[in-house]
Residue frames relative to the residue before (quaternion, step in Angstrom):
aa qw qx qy qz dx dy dz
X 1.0000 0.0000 0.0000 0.0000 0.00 0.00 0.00
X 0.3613 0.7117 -0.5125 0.3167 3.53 0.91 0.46
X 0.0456 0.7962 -0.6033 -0.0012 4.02 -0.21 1.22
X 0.7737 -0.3927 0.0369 0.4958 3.64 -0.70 1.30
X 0.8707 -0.4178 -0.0833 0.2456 2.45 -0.20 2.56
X 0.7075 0.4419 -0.3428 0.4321 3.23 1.16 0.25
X 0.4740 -0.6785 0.4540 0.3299 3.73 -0.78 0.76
X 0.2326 -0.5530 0.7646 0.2356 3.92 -1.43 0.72
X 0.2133 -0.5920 0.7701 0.1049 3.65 -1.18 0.60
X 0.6676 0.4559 -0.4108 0.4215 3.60 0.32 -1.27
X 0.7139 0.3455 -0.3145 0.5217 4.11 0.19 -0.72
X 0.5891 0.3647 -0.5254 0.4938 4.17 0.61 -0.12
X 0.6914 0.4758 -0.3893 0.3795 3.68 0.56 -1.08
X 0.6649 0.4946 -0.2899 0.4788 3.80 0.85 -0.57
X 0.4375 0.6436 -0.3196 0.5406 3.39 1.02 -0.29
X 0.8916 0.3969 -0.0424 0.2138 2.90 0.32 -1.34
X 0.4115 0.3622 -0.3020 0.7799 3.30 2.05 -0.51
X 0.3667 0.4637 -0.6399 0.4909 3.85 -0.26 -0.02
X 0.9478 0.0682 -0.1070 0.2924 3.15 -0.86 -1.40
X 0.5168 0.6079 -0.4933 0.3463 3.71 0.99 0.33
X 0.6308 0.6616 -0.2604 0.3108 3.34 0.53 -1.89
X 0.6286 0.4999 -0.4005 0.4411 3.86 0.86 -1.12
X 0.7435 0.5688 -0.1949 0.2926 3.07 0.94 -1.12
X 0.6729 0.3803 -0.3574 0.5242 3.32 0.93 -0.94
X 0.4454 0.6131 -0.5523 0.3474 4.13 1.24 -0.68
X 0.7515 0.4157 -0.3031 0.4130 3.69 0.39 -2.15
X 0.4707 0.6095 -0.4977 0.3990 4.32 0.97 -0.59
X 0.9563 0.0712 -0.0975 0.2665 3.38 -0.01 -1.28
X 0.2682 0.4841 -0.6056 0.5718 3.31 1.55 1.97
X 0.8040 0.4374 -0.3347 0.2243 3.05 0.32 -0.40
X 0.2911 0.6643 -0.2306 0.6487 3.12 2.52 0.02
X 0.7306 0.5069 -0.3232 0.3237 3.68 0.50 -0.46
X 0.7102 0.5333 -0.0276 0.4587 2.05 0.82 -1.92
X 0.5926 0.5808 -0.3251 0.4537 4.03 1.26 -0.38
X 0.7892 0.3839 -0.1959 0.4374 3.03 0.81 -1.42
X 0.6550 0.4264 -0.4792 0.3995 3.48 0.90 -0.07
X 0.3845 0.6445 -0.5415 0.3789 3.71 1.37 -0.06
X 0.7415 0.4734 -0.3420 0.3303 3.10 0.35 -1.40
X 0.6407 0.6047 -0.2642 0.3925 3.51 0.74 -1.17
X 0.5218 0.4064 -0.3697 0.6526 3.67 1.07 -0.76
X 0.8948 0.1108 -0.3634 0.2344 3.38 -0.79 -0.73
X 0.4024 0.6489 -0.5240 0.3774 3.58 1.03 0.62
X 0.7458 0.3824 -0.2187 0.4997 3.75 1.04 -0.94
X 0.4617 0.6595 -0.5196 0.2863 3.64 0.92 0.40
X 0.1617 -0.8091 0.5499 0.1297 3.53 1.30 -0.69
């Protein structure tokens, strides 16, 4: 992203939460949603 020679930070930094944020959203459903698996099938006995 380097346009005549000069760096945009604001479009790498935006770029970048763009492509993090989904991720850390789908990380910590998918963290829930594990640990209560486990927990149910620990208490079925």
């Amino acid at each position: 992203m380097n346009f005549g020679g000069e760096w945009h930070w604001e479009i790498l930094v935006t770029a970048s939460v763009i492509t993090t944020v989904p991720m850390i959203i789908l990380f910590f459903i998918g963290q829930r949603s594990f640990v209560e698996g486990i927990a149910t099938t620990g208490s079925k006995g």
